[in-house]
C-alpha positions as CSV (number, residue, x, y, z in Angstrom):
1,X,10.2,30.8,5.9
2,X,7.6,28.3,6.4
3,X,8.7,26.4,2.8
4,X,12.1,26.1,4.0
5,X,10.6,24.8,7.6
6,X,8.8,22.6,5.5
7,X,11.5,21.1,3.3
8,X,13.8,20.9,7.1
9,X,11.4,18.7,8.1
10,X,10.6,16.9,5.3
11,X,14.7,16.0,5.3
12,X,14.7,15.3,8.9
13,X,12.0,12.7,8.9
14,X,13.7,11.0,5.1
15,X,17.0,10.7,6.9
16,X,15.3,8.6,9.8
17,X,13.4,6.3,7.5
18,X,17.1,5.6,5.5
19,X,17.9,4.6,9.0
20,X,15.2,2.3,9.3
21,X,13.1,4.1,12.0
22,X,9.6,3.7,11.2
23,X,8.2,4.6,14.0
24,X,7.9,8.4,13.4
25,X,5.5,7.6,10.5
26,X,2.5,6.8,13.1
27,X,1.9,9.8,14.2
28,X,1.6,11.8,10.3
29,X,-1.4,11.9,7.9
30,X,-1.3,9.2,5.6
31,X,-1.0,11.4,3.0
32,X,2.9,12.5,4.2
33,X,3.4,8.7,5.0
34,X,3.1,8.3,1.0
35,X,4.8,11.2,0.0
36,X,7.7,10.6,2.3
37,X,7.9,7.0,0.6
38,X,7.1,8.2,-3.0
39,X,10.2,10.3,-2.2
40,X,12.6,7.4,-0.5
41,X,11.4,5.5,-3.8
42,X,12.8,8.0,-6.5
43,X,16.8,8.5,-4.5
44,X,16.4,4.9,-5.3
45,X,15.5,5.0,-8.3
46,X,14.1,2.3,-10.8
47,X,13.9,-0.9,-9.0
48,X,15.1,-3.9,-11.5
49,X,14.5,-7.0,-9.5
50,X,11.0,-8.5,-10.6
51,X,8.4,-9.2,-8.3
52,X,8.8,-12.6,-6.7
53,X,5.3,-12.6,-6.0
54,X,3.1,-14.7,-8.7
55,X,-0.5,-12.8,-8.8
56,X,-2.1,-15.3,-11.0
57,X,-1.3,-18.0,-8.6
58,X,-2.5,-15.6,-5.3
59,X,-5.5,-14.6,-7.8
60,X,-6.1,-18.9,-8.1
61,X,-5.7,-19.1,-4.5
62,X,-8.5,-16.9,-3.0
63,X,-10.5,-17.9,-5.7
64,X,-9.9,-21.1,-4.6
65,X,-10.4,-20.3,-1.2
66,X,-13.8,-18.4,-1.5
67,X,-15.1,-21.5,-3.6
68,X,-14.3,-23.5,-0.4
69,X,-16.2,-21.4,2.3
70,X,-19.1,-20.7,0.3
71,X,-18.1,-16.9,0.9
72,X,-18.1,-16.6,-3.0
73,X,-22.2,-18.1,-4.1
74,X,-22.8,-15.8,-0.9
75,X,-21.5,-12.9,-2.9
76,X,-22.9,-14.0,-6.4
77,X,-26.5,-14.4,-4.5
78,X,-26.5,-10.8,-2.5
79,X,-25.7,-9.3,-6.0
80,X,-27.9,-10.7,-7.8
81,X,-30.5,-9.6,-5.3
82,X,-29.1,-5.7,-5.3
83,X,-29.2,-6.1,-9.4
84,X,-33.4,-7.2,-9.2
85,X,-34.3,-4.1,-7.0
């Protein structure tokens, strides 16, 4: 009884997120956040557009930008500390 409670449920809260409400995902673990997404992601199926994000160019950028604020020799300096203890 308390499988098929389950799997009611588990319907209930998929058919809301087709319609776009989000909202009933605040109050779950984030555990059944994921699963309830893992599961909207296989009725889906395969997705075939590509990515239009570039991650060697978002990789360049922070780079980039941790070069600028000095966050980066900050970084390279505390591990190098850690490492000679």
């Amino acid at each position: 009884m308390a499988n098929l409670m389950t799997s009611y449920i588990k319907q209930e809260i998929l058919a809301e997120l087709r319609k776009g409400n989000t909202e009933l995902l605040k109050g779950l673990p984030p555990v059944v956040s994921i699963s309830m997404g893992l599961a909207l992601q296989q009725e889906a199926g395969e997705v075939e557009e590509a990515s239009p994000i570039n991650h060697e160019a978002v990789n360049e950028a922070i780079s980039n930008r941790l070069r600028d604020t000095g966050i980066k020799a900050q970084i390279i300096k505390q591990m190098e500390r850690t490492e000679s203890k």
